[in-house]
C-alpha positions in Angstrom: 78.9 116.0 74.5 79.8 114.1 77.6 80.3 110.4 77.2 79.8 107.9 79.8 81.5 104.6 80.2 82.3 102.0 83.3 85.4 100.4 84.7 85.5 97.3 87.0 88.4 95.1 88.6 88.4 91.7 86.0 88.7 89.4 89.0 88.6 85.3 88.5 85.7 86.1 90.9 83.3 88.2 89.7 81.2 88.9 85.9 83.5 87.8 83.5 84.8 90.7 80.5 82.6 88.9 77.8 79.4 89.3 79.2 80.4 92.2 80.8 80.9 94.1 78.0 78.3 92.6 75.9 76.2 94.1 78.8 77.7 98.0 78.7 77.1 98.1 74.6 74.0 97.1 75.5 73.3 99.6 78.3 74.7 102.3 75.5 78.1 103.4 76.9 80.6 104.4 75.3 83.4 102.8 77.0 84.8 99.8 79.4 87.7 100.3 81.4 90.4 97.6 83.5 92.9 98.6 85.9 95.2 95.3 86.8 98.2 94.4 89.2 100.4 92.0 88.5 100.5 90.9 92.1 100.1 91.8 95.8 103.3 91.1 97.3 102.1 89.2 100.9 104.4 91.8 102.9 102.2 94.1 102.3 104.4 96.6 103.8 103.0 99.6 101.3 99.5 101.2 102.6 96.7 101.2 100.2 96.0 104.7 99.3 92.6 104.0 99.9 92.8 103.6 103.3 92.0 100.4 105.7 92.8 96.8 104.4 93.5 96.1 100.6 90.4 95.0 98.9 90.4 91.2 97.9 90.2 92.6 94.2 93.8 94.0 93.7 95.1 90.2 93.9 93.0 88.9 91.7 92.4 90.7 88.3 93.1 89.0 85.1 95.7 90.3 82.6 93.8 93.2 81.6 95.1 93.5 77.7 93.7 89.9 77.6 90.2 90.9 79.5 89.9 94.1 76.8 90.6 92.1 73.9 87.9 89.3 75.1 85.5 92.4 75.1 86.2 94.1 72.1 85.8 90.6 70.1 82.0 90.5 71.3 81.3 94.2 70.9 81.5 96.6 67.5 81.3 100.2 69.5 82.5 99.6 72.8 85.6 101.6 73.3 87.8 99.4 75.6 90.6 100.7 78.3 93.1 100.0 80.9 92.5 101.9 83.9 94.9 102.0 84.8 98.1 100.3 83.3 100.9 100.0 85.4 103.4 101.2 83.0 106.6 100.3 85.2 105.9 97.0 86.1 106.0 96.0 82.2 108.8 95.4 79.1 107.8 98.9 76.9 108.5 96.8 74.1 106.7 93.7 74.2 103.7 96.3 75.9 103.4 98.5 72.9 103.4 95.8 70.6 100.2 94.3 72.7 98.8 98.1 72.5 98.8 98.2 69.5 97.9 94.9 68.5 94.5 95.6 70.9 93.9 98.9 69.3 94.2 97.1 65.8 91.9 94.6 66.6 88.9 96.4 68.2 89.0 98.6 65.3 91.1 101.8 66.8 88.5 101.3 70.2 91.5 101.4 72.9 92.2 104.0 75.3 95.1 103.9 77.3 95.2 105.4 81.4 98.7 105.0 82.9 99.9 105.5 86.4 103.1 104.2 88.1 101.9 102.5 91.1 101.9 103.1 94.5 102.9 99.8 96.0 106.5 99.5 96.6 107.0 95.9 97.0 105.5 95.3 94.0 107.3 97.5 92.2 110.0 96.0 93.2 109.6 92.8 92.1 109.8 94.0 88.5 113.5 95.0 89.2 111.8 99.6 89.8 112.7 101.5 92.0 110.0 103.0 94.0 111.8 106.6 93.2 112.7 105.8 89.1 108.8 105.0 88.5 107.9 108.4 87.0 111.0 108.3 84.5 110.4 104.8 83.9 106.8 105.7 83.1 108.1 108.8 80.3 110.3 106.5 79.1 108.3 104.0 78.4 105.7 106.1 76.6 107.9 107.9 74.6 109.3 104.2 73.6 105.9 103.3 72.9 105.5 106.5 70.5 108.1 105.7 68.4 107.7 101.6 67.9 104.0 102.9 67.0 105.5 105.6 64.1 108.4 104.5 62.9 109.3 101.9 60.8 112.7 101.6 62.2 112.3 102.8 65.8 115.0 103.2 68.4 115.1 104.6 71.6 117.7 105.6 74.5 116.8 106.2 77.6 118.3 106.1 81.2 116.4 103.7 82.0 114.8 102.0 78.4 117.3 101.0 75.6 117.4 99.5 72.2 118.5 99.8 68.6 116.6 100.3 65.6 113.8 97.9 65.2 111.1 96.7 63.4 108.0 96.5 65.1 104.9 95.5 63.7 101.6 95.9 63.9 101.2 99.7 64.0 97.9 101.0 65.9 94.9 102.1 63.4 94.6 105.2 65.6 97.2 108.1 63.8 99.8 108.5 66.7 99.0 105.7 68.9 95.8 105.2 71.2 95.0 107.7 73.4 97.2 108.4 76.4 95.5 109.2 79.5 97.7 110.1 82.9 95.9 108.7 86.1 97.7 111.0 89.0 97.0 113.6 91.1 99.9 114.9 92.4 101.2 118.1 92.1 103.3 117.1 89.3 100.4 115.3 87.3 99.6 117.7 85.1 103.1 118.8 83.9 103.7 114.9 83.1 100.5 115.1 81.1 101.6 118.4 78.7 104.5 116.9 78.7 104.1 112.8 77.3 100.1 112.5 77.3 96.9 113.1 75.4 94.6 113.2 78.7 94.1 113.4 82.3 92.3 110.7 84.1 92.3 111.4 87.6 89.9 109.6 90.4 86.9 110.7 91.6 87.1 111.8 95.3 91.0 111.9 95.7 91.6 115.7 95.0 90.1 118.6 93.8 89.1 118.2 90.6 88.8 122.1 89.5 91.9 122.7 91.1 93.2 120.6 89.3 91.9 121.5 86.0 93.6 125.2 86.7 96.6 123.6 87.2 96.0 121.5 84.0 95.7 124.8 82.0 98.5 126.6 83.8 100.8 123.4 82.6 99.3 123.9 78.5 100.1 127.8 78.9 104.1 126.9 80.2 104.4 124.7 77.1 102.0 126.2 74.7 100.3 123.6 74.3 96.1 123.5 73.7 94.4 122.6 76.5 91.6 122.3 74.5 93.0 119.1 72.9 93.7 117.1 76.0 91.2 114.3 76.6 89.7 114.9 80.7 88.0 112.1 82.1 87.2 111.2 85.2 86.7 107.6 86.7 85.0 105.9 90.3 82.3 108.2 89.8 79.5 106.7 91.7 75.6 107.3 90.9 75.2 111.0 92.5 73.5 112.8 89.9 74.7 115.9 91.6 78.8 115.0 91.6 78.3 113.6 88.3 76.8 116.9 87.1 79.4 118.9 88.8 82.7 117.2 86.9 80.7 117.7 83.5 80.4 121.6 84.1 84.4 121.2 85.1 84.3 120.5 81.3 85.2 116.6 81.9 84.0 114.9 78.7 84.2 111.5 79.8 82.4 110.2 83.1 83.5 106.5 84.7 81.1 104.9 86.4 82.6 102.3 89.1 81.4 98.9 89.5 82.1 96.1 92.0 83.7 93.1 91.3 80.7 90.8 91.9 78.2 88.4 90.3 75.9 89.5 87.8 72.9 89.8 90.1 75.1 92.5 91.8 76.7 94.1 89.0 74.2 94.4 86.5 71.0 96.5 88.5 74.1 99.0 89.2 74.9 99.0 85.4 71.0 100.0 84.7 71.1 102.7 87.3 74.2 104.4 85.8 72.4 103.7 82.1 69.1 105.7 83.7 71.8 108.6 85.1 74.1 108.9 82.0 70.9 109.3 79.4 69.5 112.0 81.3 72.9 114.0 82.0 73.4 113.3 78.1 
């Protein structure tokens, strides 16, 4: 069964998260998904992966833990995600605690997408290296693991330190929320066998049943199950055909992209992906 969900910036600007989401449960999907950035550094010396000028959106999103916990208050189904959370550009400790304090909550609704960024400057700012991300990122999950297991957790790292600790509330989901990696490089899908539960990759920015391949290959090298990773795709747009093609790549979560805009904007899209989702369903 595939399930269908939809993510949008949380700008100052645009639908706010409570309606927003009250409008998705509504609609039927399954889940609602933030990405964030802390800033935009005005340099802007990085290019946006995306090509052309940075979208007004990136510098303004709200915090997104506080957007996803806004949404799961006025909800009782709605599963509610970051995607994706910078995971270098925040403390591991004080992030797992608001991880797991969202996924207690909702009710055990959160998923979790990482990624490490791609902006340098910003990066920066939070004292990373633009080469350390990637090991700041493992660390920081695996840190995140054991403040969510173990009642005196500890952790020591290159780059992420500290003695044992007490560190409460635990997550209601066993193990932690899911962990979904949002890359794709070719070293994605290693980093997902190695410290996730999923692959999240975005529509449109590489081959998608390449990488799947690759995925398995990765499960085989460290017999692990592929068949127990969580693969879900987000910035899908309304193309019945593309979204038809990613379920058959055996993606069992689809992402439907909205804009950050006004309600007369946002919500006719929102009924249009409701329409496509029930009859790929």
């Amino acid at each position: 069964m595939t399930n269908f969900g939809v993510s949008m910036f949380p700008t100052d600007y645009a639908i706010q998260p409570i309606e927003l989401a009250k409008e998705a449960e509504a609609r039927g999907f399954e889940s609602l998904f933030f990405p964030e950035h802390t800033h935009i550094p005005t340099s802007r010396r990085t290019a946006w992966p995306g090509g052309g000028d940075l979208p007004l959106e990136y510098s303004h999103t709200h915090d997104p833990f506080v957007g996803l916990m806004a949404a799961a208050a006025v909800t009782e189904k709605l599963k509610v995600g970051t995607g994706i959370l910078l995971v270098p550009e925040r403390d591991p400790i004080v992030t797992a605690k608001q991880i797991a304090s969202l996924d207690m909550i909702s009710g055990g609704r959160a998923l979790i997408g990482i990624g490490a960024g791609w902006n340098v400057e910003e990066l920066e700012s939070h004292g990373v290296a633009f080469k350390d991300r990637w090991n700041v990122t493992r660390e920081s999950v695996l840190a995140w693991r054991e403040l969510w297991t173990q009642e005196e957790a500890e952790y020591h790292g290159e780059f992420i330190n500290f003695e044992k600790s007490w560190s409460y509330p635990k997550p209601i989901s066993p193990g932690g929320p899911p962990i979904l990696l949002g890359a794709e490089s070719k070293w994605a899908y290693d980093r997902v066998v190695d410290y996730c539960d999923g692959w999240m990759p975005i529509n449109g920015r590489g081959n998608l049943g390449a990488g799947i391949e690759q995925l398995k290959g990765a499960c085989d090298r460290a017999e692990r199950d592929f068949g127990e990773l969580d693969l879900t795709v987000f910035g899908m747009g309304p193309q019945e055909e593309r979204a038809t093609e990613v379920i058959e790549l055996g993606f069992q979560r689809v992402i439907f992209n909205l804009p950050p805009a006004a309600p007369d904007v946002v919500l006719p899209l929102m009924d249009r992906y409701a329409e496509l989702a029930e009859k790929l369903s």
